[in-house]
C-alpha positions as CSV (number, residue, x, y, z in Angstrom):
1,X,141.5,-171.8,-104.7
2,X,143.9,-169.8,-102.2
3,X,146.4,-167.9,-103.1
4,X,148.4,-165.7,-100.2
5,X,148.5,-162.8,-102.2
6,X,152.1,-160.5,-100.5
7,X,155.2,-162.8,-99.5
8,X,158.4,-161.3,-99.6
9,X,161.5,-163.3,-100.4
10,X,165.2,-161.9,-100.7
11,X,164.7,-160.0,-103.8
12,X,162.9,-157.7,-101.6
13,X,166.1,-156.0,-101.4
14,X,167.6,-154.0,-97.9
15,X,165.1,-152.6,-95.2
16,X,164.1,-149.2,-95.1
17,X,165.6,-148.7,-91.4
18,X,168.0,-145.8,-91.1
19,X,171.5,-147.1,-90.5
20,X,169.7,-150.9,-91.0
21,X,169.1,-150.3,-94.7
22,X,173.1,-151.1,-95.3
23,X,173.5,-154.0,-93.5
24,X,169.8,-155.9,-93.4
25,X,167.8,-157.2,-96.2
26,X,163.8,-156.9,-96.0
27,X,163.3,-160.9,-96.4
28,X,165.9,-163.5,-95.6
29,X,163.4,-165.9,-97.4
30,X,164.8,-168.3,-100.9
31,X,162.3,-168.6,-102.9
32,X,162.1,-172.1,-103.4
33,X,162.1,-172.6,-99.6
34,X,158.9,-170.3,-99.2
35,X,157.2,-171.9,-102.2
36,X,157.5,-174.8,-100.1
37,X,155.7,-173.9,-96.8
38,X,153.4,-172.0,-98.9
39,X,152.1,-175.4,-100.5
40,X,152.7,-176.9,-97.1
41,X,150.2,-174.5,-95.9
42,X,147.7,-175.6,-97.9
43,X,147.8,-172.9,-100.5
44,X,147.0,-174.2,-104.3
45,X,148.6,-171.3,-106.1
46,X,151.9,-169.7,-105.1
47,X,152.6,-165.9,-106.1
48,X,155.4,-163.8,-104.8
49,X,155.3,-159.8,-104.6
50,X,158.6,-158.8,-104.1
51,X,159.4,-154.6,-103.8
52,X,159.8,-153.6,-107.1
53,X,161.2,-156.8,-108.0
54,X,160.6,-159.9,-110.0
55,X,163.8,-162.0,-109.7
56,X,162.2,-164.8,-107.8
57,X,160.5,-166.1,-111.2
58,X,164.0,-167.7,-112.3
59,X,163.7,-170.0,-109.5
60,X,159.9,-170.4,-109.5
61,X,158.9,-170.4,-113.2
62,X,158.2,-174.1,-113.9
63,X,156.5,-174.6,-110.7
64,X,152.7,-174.8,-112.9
65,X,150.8,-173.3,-109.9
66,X,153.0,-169.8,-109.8
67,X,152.1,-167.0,-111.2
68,X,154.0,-163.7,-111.0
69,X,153.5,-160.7,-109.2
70,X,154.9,-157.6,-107.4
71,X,154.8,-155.2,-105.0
72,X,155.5,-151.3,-106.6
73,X,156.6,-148.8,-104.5
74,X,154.5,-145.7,-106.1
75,X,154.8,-142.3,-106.3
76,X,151.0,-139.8,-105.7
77,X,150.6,-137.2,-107.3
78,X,151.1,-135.5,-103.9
79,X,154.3,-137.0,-103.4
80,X,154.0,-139.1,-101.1
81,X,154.3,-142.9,-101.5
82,X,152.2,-146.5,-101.4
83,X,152.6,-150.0,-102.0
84,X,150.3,-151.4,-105.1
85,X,150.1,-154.9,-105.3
86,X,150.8,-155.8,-109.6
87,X,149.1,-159.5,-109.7
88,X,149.6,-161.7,-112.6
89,X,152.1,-159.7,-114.7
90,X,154.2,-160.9,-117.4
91,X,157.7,-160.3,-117.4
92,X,157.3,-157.1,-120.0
93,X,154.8,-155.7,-117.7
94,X,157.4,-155.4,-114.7
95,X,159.4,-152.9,-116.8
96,X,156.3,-150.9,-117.8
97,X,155.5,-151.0,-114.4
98,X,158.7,-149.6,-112.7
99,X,158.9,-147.1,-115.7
100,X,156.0,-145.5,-114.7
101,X,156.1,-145.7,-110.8
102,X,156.7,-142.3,-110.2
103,X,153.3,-141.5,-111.8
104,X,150.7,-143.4,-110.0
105,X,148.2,-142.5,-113.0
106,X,150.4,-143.6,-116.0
107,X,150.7,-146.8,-114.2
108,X,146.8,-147.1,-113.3
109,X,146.6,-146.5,-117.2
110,X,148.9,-149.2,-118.1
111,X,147.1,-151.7,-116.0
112,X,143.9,-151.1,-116.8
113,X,145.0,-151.4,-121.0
114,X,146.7,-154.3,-119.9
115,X,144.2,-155.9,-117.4
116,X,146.3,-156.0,-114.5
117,X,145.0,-156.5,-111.0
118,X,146.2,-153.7,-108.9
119,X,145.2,-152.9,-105.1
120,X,146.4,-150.7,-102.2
121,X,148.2,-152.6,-99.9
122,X,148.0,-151.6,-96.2
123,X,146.1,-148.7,-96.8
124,X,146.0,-148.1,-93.0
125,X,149.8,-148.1,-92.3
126,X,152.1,-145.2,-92.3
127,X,154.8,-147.9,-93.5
128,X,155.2,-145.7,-96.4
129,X,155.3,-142.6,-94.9
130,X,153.0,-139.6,-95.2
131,X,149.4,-139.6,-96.5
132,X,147.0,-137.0,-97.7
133,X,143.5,-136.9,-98.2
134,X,144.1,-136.7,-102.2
135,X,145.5,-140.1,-101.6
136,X,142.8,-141.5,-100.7
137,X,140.6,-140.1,-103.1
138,X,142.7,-141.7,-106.0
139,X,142.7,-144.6,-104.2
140,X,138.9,-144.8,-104.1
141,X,138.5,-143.6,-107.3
142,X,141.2,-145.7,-109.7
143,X,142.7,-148.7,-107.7
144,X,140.8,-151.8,-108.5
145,X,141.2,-153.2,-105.0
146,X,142.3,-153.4,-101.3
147,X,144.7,-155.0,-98.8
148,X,141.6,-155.3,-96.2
149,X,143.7,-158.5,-94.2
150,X,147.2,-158.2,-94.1
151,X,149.0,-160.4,-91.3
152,X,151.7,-158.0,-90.0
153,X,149.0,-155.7,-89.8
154,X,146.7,-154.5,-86.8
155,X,143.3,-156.3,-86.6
156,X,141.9,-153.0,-86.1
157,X,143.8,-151.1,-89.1
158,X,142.5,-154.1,-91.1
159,X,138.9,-153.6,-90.6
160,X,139.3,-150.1,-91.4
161,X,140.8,-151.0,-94.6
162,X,137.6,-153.5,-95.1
163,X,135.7,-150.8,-94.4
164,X,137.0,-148.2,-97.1
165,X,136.8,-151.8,-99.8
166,X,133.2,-152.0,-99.1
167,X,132.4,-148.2,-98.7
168,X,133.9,-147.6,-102.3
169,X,133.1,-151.4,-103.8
170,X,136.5,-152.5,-103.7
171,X,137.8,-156.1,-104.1
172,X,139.1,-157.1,-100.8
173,X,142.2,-159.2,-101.1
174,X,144.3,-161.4,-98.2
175,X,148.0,-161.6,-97.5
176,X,150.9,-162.6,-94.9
177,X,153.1,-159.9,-96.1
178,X,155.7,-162.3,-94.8
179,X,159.2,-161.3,-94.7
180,X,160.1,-164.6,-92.6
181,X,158.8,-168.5,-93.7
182,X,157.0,-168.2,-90.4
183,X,154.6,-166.1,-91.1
184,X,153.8,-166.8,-94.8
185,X,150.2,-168.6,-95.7
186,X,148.9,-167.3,-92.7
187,X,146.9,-165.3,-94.2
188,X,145.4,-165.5,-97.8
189,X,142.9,-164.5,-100.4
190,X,140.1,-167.7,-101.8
191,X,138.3,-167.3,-104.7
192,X,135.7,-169.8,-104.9
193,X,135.0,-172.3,-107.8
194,X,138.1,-171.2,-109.6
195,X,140.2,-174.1,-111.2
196,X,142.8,-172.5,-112.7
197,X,145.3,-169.5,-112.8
198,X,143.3,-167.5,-115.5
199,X,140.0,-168.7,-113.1
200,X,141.8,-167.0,-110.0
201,X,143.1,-163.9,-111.6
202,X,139.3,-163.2,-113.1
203,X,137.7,-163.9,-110.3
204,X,140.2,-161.7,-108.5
205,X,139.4,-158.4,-111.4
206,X,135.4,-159.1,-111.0
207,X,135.9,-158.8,-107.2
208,X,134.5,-162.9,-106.5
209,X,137.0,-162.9,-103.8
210,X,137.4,-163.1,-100.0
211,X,140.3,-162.8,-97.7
212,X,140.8,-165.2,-94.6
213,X,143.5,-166.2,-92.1
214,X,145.6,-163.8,-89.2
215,X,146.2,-160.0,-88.6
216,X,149.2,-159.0,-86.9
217,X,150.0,-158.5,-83.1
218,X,152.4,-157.7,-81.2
219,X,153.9,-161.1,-80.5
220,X,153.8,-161.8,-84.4
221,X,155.5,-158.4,-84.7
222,X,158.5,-159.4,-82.7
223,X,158.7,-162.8,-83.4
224,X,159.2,-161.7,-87.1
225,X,161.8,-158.6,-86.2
226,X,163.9,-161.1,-84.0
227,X,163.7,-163.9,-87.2
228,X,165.0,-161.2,-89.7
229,X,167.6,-160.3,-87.1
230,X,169.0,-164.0,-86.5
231,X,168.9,-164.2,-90.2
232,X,171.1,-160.7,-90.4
233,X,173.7,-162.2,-88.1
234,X,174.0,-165.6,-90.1
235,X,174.6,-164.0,-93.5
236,X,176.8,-161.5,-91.6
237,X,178.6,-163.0,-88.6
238,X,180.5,-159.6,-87.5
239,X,177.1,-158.2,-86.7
240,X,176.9,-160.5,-83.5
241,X,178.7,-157.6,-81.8
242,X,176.1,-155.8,-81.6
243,X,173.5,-158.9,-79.7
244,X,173.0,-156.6,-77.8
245,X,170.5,-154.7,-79.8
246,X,168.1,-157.7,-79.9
247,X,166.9,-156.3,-76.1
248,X,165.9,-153.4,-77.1
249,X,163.5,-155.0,-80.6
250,X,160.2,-155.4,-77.9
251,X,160.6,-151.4,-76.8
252,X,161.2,-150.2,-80.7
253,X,158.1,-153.1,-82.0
254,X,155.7,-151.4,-79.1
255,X,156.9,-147.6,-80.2
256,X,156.0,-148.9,-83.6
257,X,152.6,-150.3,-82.7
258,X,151.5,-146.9,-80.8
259,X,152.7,-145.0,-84.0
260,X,150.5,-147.3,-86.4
261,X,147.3,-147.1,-83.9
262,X,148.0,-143.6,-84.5
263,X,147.9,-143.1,-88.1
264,X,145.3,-145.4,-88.7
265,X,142.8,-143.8,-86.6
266,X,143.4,-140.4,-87.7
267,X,143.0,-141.1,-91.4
268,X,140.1,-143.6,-90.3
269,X,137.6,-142.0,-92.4
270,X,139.2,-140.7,-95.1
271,X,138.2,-139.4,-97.9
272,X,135.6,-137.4,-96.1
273,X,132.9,-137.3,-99.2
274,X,131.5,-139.8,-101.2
275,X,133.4,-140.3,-104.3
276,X,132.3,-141.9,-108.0
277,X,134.3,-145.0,-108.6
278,X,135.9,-145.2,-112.4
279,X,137.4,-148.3,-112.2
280,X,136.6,-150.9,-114.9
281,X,138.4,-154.1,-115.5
């Protein structure tokens, strides 16, 4: 069965741009419409990872092939932050969760009492900010998995992140991370023999999984910055004054793609020692 495992849809709530994160949401995408070309691309579960947000289940409940997830913005005990894919949480479990964000451990905890899938999502990008070598050590030590193909991603910040999975037996997990309908079931995770949503979700925890589909380029890059924008100017027509601005998205994608070559090669082979795993599912 596939699954793409990180779709965004409007619930994602406002970018994390300076000056953009008043006017410009993260996903333009309804969630009925990306349900829709999810199945259209040939994907036999739907899940939707949303920042810190499960809203899209109202309109997606009674689809039988949906299960809910989400995408929680966590705090390290260094201070800096990550994205941990949550997958197949009840409703309950999305309090809990965003309870105990700001405490990476206490949420690792929960998860594990509760069974929870949990991975680090583009371990590779410095989309969240900082990292530090503790980071990684937690995350090699506690998280049950790893983003190790993520389609907005680099091909090259992806195999590092399929590296670290099977350096530190990781389950390595698939996703679009799409913000626009273009992008999403482009990239996804397949767990073979599974039949079911309980199948998928186990054979996800005992690591019977494999990721396949794109990374992300350059041209995907942009082609998904200028979608969001033409979306922005729909839902707010006064921002067509500033047009403008779309001729300078290939300069600020490229400044982008330099920065995230960048981080991902420096922390390329972090941590730096072998580290006991003391994960159990």
């Amino acid at each position: 069965m596939r699954c793409d495992l990180h779709v965004h849809t409007v619930h994602s709530g406002m970018c994390t741009v300076p000056v953009l994160s008043r006017v410009c949401r993260e996903s333009y995408n309804e969630p009925r419409a990306l349900y829709y070309a999810l199945k259209q691309r040939g994907m036999d579960l739907v899940t939707v990872t949303d920042h810190d947000s499960i809203d899209a289940v109202e309109e997606l409940r009674h689809f039988p092939d949906f299960f809910l997830s989400e995408e929680v913005t966590c705090t390290m005990p260094s201070g800096t932050e990550m994205h941990a894919g949550v997958y197949g949480i009840r409703e309950g479990d999305h309090t809990e969760l965003q309870r105990r964000r700001t405490d990476v451990e206490s949420l690792l905890a929960y998860a594990a009492e509760n069974r929870l899938f949990v991975t680090v999502n583009h371990l590779y990008s410095s989309l969240t900010g900082k990292r530090t070598e503790d980071d990684f050590a937690i995350f090699a030590r506690r998280f049950h998995g790893v983003e190790t193909l993520n389609g907005q991603i680099l091909k090259g910040a992806n195999q590092m992140a399929a590296d670290f999975a099977a350096r530190f037996a990781k389950a390595a997990i698939g996703g679009s991370d799409a913000h626009t309908l273009a992008s999403a079931g482009r990239t996804f995770t397949d767990v073979s023999g599974a039949a079911s949503i309980e199948d998928y979700l186990t054979g996800l925890r005992r690591g019977n999984c494999s990721p396949s589909g794109e990374s992300g380029d350059l041209l995907r890059l942009n082609n998904a910055v200028f979608h969001i924008g033409r979306s922005l100017m729909r839902e707010k027509p006064w921002m067509l004054s500033f047009g403008w601005l779309f001729a300078a998205i290939p300069a600020a994608v490229l400044a982008n793609y330099l920065k995230e070559l960048a981080f991902a090669w420096y922390w390329k082979d972090r941590p730096t020692v072998e580290l006991p795993v003391e994960v159990a599912l």
